[in-house]
C-alpha positions as CSV (number, residue, x, y, z in Angstrom):
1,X,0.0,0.0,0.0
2,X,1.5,3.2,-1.1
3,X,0.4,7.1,-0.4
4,X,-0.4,9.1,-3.2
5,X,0.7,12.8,-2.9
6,X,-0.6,15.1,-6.2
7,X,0.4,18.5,-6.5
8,X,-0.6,20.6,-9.1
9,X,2.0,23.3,-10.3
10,X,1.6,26.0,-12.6
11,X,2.3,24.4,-15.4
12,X,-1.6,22.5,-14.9
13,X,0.3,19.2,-14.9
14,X,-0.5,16.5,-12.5
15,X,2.8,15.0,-10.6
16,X,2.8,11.9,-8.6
17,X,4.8,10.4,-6.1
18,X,4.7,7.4,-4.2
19,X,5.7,6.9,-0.5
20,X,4.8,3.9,1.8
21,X,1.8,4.7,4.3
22,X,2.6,4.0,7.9
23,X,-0.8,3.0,8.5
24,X,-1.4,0.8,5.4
25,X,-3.9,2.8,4.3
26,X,-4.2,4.7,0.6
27,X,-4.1,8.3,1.7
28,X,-4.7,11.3,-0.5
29,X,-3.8,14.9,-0.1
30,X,-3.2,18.0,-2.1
31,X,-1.7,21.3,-2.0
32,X,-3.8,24.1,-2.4
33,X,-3.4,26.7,-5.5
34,X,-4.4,30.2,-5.8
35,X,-6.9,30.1,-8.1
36,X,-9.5,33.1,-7.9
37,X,-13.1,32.0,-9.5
38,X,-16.3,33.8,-8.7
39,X,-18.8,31.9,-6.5
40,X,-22.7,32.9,-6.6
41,X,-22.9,34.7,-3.0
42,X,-25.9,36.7,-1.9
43,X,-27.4,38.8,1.3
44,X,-30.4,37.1,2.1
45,X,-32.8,37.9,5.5
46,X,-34.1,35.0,7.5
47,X,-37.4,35.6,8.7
48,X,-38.3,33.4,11.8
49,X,-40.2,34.3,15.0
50,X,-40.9,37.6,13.9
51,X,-37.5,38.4,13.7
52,X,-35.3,39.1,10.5
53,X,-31.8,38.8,10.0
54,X,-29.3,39.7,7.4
55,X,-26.9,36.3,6.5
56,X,-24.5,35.8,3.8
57,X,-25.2,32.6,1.3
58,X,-23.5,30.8,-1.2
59,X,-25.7,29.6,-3.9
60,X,-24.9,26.0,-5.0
61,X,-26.8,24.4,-7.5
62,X,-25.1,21.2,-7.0
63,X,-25.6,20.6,-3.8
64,X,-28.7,18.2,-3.4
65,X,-29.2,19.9,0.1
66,X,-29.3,23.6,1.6
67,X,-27.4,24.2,4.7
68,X,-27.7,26.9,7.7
69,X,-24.5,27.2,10.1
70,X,-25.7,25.9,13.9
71,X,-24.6,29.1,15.0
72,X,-27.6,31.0,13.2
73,X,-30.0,28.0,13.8
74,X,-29.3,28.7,17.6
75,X,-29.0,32.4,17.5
76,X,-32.2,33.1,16.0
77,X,-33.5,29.5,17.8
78,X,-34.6,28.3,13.9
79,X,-37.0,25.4,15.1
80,X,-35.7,22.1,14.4
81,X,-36.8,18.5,14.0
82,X,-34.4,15.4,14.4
83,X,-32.7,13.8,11.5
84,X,-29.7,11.8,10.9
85,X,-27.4,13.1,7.3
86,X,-24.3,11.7,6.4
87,X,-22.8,14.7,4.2
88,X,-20.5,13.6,1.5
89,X,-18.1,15.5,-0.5
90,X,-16.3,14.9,-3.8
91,X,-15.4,11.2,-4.2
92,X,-18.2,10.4,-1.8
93,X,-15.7,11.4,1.4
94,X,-17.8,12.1,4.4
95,X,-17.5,15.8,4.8
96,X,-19.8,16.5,7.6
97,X,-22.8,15.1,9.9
98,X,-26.0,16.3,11.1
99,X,-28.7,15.3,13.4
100,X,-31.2,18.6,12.8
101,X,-33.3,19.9,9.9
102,X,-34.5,23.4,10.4
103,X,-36.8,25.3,8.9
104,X,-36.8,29.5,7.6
105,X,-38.1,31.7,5.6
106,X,-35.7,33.9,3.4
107,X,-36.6,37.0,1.9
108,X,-34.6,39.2,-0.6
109,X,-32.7,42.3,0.6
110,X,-34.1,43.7,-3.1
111,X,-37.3,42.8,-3.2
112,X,-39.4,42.7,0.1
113,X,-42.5,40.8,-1.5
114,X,-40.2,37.5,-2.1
115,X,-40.1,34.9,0.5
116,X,-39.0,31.2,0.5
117,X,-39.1,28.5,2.8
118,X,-36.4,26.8,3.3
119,X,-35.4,23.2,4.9
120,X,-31.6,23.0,5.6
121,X,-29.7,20.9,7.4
122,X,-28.0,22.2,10.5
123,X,-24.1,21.9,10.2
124,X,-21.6,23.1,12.5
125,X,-19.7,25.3,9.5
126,X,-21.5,25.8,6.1
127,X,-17.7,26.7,4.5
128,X,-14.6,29.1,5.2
129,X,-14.9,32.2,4.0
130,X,-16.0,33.3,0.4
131,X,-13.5,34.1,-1.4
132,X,-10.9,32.8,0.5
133,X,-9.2,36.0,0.4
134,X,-10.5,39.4,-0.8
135,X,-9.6,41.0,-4.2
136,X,-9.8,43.3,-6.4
137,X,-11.8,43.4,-9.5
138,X,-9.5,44.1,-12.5
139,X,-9.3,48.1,-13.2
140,X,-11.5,48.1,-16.5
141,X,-13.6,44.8,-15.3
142,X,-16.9,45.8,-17.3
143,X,-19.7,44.6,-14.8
144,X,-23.3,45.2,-16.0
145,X,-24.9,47.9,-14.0
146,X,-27.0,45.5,-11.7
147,X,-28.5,45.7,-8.4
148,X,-26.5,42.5,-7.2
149,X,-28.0,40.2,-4.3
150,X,-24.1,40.7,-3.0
151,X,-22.5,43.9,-3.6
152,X,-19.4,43.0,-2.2
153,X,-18.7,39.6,-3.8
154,X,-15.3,40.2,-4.0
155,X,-14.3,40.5,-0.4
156,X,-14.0,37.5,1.4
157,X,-16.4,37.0,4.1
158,X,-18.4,34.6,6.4
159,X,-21.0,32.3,4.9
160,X,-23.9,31.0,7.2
161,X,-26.5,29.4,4.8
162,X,-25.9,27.5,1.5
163,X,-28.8,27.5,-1.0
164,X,-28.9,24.2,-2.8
165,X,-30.3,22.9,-5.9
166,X,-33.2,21.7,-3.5
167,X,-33.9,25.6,-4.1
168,X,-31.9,26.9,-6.6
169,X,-34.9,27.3,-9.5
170,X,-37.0,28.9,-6.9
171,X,-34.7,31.9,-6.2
172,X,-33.4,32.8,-9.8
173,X,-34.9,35.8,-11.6
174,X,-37.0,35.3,-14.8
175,X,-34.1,36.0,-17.8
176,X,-31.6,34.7,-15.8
């Protein structure tokens, strides 16, 4: 049984090297690269209780589930029922657990006559931050002149709720 270490370098080649794994096991790892791609981020308000709140989500329309951070769920005590969810990341890894579904409603910042319910499953971290770091756009970037559901896309920030495909066609815009 050998470990397999990858690293990609800049050249977008794939190296490989094999060392023996002290436990016997296959282990993978990798080493991060900067990359900067755009992820679908938006300011959305939870309405529960009476109460609203502003959060930050990453839309994901390939996730089969949406997700709320347990630190909102308890903050704004999101009612709960008990579940059991494996959650699996790429190559079917288990990324995560959770043993509570909660249930919201979210509203757009934009428009105050939209609202969704929403089932998530409660997780103790939704993701790092998004980006991972903050940048810049690029001097003479041409962005449409849009009201965007996250202003401030390009600084890296805190998520707390992920909006899955579960949801996804519910919260586009018609023409989108």
């Amino acid at each position: 049984v050998s470990q397999m270490v990858y690293q990609k370098n800049f050249s977008n080649k794939i190296q490989s090297t094999e060392n023996p794994g002290p436990s016997g096991i296959v282990q993978s790892h990798h080493t991060t690269v900067s990359k900067k791609v755009m992820l679908a981020t938006a300011w959305v308000n939870i309405v529960c209780c009476g109460s609203t709140y502003k959060v930050r989500a990453l839309i994901d329309p390939c996730s089969d589930e949406s997700f709320v951070s347990e630190r909102i769920q308890k903050l704004l005590k999101l009612p709960t029922v008990p579940i059991s969810a494996v959650v699996s990341g790429l190559g079917g890894e288990v990324v995560s657990k959770s043993n509570k579904m909660a249930s919201f409603v979210i509203g757009s910042l934009l428009d105050s006559n939209s609202a969704l319910e929403v089932e998530a499953l409660v997780v103790a971290q939704v993701t790092g931050s998004v980006p991972t770091h903050t940048f810049r756009p690029k001097e003479g970037a041409k962005f449409p002149q849009l009201e965007y559901a996250d202003p401030d896309f390009f600084k890296s920030g805190q998520i707390d709720v992920l909006l899955g495909g579960d949801v996804y066609p519910s919260i586009l815009l018609n023409g989108v």
